[in-house]
C-alpha positions in Angstrom: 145.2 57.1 124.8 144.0 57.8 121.5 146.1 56.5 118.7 146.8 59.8 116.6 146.7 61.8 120.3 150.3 62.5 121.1 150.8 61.7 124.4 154.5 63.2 125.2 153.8 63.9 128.5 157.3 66.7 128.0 155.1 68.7 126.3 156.0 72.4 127.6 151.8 73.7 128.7 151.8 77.3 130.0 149.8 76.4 133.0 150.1 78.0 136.3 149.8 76.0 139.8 146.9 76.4 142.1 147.3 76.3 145.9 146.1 72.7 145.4 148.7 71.7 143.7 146.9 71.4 140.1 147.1 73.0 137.5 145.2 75.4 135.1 144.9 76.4 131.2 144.7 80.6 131.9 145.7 81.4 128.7 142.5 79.2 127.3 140.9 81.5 130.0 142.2 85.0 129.2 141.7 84.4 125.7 137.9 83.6 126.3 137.3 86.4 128.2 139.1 88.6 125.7 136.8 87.2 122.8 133.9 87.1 124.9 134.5 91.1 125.5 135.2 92.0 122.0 132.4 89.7 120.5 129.8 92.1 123.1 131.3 95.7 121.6 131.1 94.1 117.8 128.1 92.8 118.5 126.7 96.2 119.9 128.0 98.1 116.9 126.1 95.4 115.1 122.7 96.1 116.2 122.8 99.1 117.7 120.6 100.6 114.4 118.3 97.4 114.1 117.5 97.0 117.9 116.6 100.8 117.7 114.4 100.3 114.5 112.5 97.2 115.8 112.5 97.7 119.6 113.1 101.5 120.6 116.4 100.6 122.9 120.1 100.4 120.5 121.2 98.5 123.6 118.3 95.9 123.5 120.4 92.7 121.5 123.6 93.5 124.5 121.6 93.3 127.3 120.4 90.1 126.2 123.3 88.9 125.0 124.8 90.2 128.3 122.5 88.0 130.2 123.0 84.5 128.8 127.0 86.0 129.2 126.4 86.1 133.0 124.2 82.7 133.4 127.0 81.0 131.1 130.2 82.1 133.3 128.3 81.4 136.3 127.4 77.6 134.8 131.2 77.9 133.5 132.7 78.3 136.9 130.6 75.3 138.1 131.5 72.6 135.6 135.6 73.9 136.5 135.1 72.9 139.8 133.6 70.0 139.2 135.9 66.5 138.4 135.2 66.0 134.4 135.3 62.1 135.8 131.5 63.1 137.0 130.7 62.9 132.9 132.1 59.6 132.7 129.6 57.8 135.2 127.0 55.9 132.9 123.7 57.5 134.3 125.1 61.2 133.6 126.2 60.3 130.3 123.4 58.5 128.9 121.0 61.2 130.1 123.3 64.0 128.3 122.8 62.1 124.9 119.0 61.2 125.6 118.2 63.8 127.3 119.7 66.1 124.6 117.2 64.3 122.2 114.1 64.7 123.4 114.5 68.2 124.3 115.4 69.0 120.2 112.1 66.0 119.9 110.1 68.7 122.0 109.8 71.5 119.7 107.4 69.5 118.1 105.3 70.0 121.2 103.4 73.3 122.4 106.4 74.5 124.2 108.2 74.6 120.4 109.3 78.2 119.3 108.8 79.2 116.1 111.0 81.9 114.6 111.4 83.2 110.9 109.4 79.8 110.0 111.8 77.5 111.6 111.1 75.5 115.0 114.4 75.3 117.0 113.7 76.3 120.3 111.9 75.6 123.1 110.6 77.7 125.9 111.1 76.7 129.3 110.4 79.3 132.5 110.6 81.7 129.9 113.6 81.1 128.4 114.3 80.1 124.4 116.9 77.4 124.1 117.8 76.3 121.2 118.1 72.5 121.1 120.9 71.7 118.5 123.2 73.8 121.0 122.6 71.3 123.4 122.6 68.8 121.5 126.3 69.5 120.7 127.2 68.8 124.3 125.2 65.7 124.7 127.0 64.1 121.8 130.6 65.3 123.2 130.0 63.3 126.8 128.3 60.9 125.1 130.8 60.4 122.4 133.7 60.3 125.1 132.3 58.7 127.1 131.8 55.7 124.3 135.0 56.2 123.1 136.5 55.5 125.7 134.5 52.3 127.0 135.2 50.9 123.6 138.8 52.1 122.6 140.6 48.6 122.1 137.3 47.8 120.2 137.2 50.4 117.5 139.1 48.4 115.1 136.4 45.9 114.9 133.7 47.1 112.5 130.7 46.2 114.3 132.0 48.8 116.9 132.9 51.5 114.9 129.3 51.5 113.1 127.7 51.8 116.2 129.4 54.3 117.4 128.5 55.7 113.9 124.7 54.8 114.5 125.0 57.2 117.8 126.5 60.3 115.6 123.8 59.6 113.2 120.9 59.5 115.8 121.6 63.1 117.2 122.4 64.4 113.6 118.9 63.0 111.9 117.0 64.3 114.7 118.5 68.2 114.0 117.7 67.5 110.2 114.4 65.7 110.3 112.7 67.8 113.3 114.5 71.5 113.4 115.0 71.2 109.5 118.7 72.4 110.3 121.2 71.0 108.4 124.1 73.4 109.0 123.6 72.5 112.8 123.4 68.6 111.5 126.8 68.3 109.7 128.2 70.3 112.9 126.8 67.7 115.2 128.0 64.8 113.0 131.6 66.7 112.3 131.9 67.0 116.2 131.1 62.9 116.1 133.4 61.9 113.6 136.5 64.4 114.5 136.4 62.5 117.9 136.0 59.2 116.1 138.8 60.1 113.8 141.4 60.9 116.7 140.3 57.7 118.7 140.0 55.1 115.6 143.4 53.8 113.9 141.0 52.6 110.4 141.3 55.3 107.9 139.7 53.0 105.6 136.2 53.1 107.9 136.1 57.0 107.2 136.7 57.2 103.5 133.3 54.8 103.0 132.0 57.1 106.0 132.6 60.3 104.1 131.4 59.0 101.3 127.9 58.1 103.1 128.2 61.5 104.8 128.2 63.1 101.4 125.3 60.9 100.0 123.5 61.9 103.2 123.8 65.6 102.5 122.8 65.2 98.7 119.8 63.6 99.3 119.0 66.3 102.6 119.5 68.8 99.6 117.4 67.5 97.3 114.3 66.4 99.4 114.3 70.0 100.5 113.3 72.7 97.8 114.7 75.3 99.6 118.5 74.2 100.2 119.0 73.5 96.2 117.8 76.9 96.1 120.9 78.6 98.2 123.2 76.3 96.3 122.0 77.9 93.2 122.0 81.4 94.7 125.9 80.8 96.2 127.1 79.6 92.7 125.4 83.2 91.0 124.8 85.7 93.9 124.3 88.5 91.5 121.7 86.1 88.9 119.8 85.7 92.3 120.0 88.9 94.0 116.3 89.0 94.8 115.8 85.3 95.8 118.5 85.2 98.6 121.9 86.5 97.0 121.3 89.9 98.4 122.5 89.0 101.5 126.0 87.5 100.2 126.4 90.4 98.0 125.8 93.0 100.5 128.6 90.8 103.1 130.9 90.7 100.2 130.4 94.7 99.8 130.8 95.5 103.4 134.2 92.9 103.4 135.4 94.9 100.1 135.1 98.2 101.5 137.2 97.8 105.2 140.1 97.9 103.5 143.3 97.2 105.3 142.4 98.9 108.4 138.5 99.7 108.8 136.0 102.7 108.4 136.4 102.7 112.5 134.7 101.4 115.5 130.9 102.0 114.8 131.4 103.5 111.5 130.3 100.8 108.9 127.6 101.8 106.9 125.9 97.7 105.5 125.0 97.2 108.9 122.2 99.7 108.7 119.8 98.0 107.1 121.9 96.4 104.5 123.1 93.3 105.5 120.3 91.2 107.1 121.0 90.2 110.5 123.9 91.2 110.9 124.1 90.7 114.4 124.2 86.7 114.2 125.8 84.9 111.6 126.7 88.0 109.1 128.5 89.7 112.1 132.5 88.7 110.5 131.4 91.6 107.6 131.0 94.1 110.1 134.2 93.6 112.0 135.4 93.2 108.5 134.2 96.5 107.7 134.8 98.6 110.5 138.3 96.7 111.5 139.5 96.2 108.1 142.1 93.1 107.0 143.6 93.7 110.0 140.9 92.9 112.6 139.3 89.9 110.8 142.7 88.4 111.0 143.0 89.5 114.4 140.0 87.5 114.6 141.2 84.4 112.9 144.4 84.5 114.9 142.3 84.0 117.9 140.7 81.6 117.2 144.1 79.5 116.2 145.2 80.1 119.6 142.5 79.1 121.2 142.2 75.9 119.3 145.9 75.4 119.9 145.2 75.6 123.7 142.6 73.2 123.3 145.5 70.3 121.6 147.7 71.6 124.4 145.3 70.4 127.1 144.1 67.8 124.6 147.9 66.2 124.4 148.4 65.9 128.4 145.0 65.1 129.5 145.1 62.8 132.3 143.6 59.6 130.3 141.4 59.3 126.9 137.9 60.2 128.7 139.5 63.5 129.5 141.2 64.1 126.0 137.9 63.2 124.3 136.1 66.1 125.6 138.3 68.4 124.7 139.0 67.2 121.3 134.9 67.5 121.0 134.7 70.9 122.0 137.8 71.9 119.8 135.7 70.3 117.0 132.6 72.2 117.6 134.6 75.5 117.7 136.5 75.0 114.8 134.1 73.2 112.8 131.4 75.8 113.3 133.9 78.8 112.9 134.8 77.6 109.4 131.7 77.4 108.3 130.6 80.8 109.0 133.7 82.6 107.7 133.1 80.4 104.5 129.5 81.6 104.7 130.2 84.9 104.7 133.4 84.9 102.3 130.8 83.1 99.6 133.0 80.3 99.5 130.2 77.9 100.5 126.4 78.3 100.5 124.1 80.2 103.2 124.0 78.1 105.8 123.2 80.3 108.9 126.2 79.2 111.7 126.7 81.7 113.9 130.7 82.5 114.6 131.4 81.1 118.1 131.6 83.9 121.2 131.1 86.9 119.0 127.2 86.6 117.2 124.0 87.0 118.9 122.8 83.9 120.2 122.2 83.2 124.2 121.9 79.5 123.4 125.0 79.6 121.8 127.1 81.5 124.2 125.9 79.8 127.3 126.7 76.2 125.8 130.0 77.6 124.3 131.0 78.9 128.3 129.6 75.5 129.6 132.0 73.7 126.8 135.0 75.8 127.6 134.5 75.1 131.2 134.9 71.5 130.3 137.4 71.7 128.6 139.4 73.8 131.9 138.4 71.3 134.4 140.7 68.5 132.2 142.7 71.3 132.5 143.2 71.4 136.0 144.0 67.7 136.4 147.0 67.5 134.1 149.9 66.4 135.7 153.7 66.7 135.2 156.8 65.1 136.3 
């Protein structure tokens, strides 16, 4: 089991039994459903005014949320009845990492989608998928699944850099090819949380972070346009016409919730004042129309679901299992941060969507897919 993973198997789980005898995470359920739900109705409220301005129907962004919703607890249901063993076979996990790589390789071939001038989808039987989505569960299976094959050998330098090489492959390609670096750190956070639980060398991840940070400086600077947000997130107001009028329009519609919120489907920067604010600006609305109170509601959430995920994480059956969870718990949190940081101005415009609650059908699918993962583990924890 991983060394910082505490294993007490005593550890009281609010699980219920199954007629087969296992067991099963509902509150991790019931609180994805919940958020799920609510991220549909904020998400409506969201774009009801742009989807009506652009496309004629208020409803047009929910129905197509609503859709990769249905596909992704559909695809959700399958992986929990599947054994999570099924990701440790060699052959199923090599073809998640690969495979993940060439589809975010094939946006650089004619079935690439271009969007606002970035390629990061492709289009298959009519579908847009963004890549770095599934990307982020290739390198979670993959990751485990190396992890685990290599846990007494992580001490040993040689190891640990190759696991590092891995992270580093799936990260470079989302830089280099989509020109997402938001998406990037993600992938290599996910990565290194994973190698970080499993690996007993602190001393590997300070030089690590330090070559991470390196990394990131020179993405920065190769690339005009990313100086430029960090220039625009230190003086929003200086820069108001080169990018900042998004931030100061989320800070606005954050200021004037108050404590409890203008109401359900009463905020007024959603209507034409904060840019997209359907996908990763959607924490100002709920901010705005829920006050203090809902966007800690919202935070709250997402600490209990996180908790469930070191619940399940704690008493997986062996390190394979714990692995995947500890991946997805990375993504969520990782990713969640980042937008609430976004939007708060505490760090620059990055464009992360928050988990379950923007528009995205990418994102939601591989979120339901992740969650279902982490619920099969679920289902094979034992106790004496």
């Amino acid at each position: 089991m991983a060394n910082r993973m505490n294993t007490n198997r005593d550890t009281k789980v609010n699980k219920r039994k199954t007629g087969s005898g296992e067991y099963f995470d509902y509150s991790l359920l019931f609180i994805t459903i919940f958020m799920v739900g609510f991220g549909l109705v904020m998400l409506y409220s969201a774009s009801s005014y742009e989807a009506a301005m652009e496309f004629g129907d208020s409803k047009y962004y929910l129905i197509s949320q609503l859709k990769a919703v249905v596909i992704g607890v559909i695809l959700m249901v399958v992986v929990i009845k599947l054994d999570y063993h099924i990701f440790k076979k060699p052959l199923i996990a090599l073809a998640a990492y690969f495979g993940s790589i060439l589809m975010a390789m094939m946006v650089l071939t004619p079935i690439g989608v271009s969007a606002n001038g970035a390629s990061r989808w492709i289009s298959l039987a009519g579908f847009s998928i963004q890549v770095c989505e599934v990307v982020k569960i290739g390198v979670i299976v993959f990751m485990a699944f190396v992890i685990e094959k290599k846990a007494k050998k992580l001490k040993n330098i040689g190891t640990f850099l190759l696991c590092m090489v891995f992270i580093g492959i799936s990260a470079g390609v989302i830089a280099l090819i989509t020109k997402d670096l938001s998406s990037s750190i993600i992938v290599a956070g996910i990565g290194v949380v994973m190698l970080f639980v499993a690996c007993p060398r602190i001393s590997y991840f300070v030089i690590m972070i330090g070559a991470g940070v390196a990394a990131v400086a020179g993405a920065i600077m190769i690339e005009p346009f990313r100086f430029e947000r960090i220039r625009v997130w230190l003086n929003p107001e200086k820069f108001a016409d080169e990018g900042g009028f998004q931030v100061l329009q989320s800070l606005y519609s954050l200021g004037s919730g108050g404590l409890f919120g203008k109401g359900l489907g009463n905020g007024i920067q959603k209507l034409g004042y904060v840019p997209e604010a359907q996908n990763d600006m959607i924490f100002t609305v709920i901010c705005e129309e829920l006050g203090v109170i809902g966007g800690i509601a919202v935070i709250l959430m997402f600490i209990f679901m996180i908790w469930r995920f070191m619940i399940v994480a704690n008493n997986a059956p062996d390190l394979f299992g714990s692995m995947l969870v500890v991946g997805v718990m990375a993504h969520i949190s990782i990713q969640t941060v980042m937008n609430i940081a976004v939007v708060t101005n505490s760090m620059p415009n990055t464009g992360v969507t928050l988990p379950f609650m923007s528009y995205g059908g990418s994102s939601i699918l591989c979120l339901l897919i992740e969650i279902g993962i982490v619920l099969t583990v679920s289902k094979r924890i034992k106790f004496e």
